[in-house]
Phi, psi and omega in degrees: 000144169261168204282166194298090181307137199218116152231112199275148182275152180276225158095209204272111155006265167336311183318148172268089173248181203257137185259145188214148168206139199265151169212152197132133172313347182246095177313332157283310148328344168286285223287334219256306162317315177305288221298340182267334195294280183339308176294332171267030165096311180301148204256107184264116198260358181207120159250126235193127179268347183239170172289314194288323168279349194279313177337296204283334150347295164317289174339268182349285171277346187063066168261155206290317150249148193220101163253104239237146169268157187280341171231141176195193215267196190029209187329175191213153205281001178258355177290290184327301191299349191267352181266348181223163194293195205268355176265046167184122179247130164295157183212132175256136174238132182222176167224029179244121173249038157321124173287347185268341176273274158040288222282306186308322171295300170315329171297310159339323196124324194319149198238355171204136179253120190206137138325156147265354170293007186269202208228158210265018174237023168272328194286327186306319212262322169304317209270332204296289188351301181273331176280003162251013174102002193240153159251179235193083175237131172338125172300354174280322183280332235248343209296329170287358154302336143334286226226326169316149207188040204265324197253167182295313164303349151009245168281339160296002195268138187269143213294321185296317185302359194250326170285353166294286177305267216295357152295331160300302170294344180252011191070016158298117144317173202266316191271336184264337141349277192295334176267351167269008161237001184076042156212116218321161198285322184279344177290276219307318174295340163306299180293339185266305202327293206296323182301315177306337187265295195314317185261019177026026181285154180289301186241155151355277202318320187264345204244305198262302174358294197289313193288321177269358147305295184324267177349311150309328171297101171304000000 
């Protein structure tokens, strides 16, 4: 295996940053990806071209995030999430939005979804996200949380509860919710309330899965 690439963020010794280890097979996408992550702060403690180094990476640093492509050689990134534990939330950066690989990664555990057509500080807006506990799914995947209407639990969700969830899904606060709907910070917190009840979800967190797992379902 090769050995492990390391890059540090800049700042004070002593700064609390979101620890990270990056994996992909296109070395210009690794180096390029590190250099904007590094620049928003975050501390990129590993850079890694296989799953298997990505395994040992982890193993290894314990980092609060691991954003892995979804194919590269050996393990692929969703075989890593499915192998390590619960101190590392994964972020798949991908260019594939098969909806049945979607589904199958939430059922994993996987906690954020980024395109790679999307822009390389969308993945930076990922990693803040999921590393306070919220998830992260690209507005191209996430869009059918709007408008679905395929499953029974659904269909109880109300048009404002479904623009909530992909606002959820998209790393919105309670408060920045309510100002991209015109509506107070606690109706928006009303709405999640109601939606996690409606999707018998435990947490948020658990309320956009199941609504985008649905949503996905044929």
């Amino acid at each position: 295996m090769s050995a492990l690439a390391r890059v540090t963020s800049p700042g004070n010794p002593g700064d609390a940053r979101i620890t990270c280890v990056i994996a992909d097979d296109h070395p210009a996408v690794l180096d390029s990806l590190a250099r904007v992550l590094v620049r928003k702060g975050i501390e990129v403690v590993a850079q890694v071209r296989d799953g298997d180094d990505a395994l040992r990476a982890i193993d290894e640093l314990r980092p609060a995030v691991a954003v892995l492509d979804l194919r590269m050689p050996g393990l692929s990134g969703l075989g890593v999430a499915r192998r390590i534990g619960p101190q590392t939330a994964v972020i798949l950066y991908t260019g594939h939005s098969d909806r049945s690989l979607v589904v199958e990664a939430l059922d994993a555990g996987v906690r954020g979804f980024v395109l790679k057509e999307a822009p390389l500080v969308d993945v930076a807006r990922a990693i803040d996200t999921v590393g306070a506990g919220g998830v992260y799914v690209d507005p191209v995947l996430a869009g059918a949380l709007a408008t679905g209407d395929k499953s029974t639990q659904l269909k109880l969700l109300s048009q404002r509860e479904r623009q909530v969830l992909r606002l959820l899904a998209d790393g919105h606060r309670n408060d920045e919710i309510g100002r991209r709907l015109h509506i107070a910070s606690e109706t928006a917190r009303a709405h999640i309330r109601n939606a996690m009840r409606k999707l018998e979800a435990d947490t948020r967190t658990q309320a956009v899965a199941t609504a985008l797992r649905q949503s996905m379902n044929e």
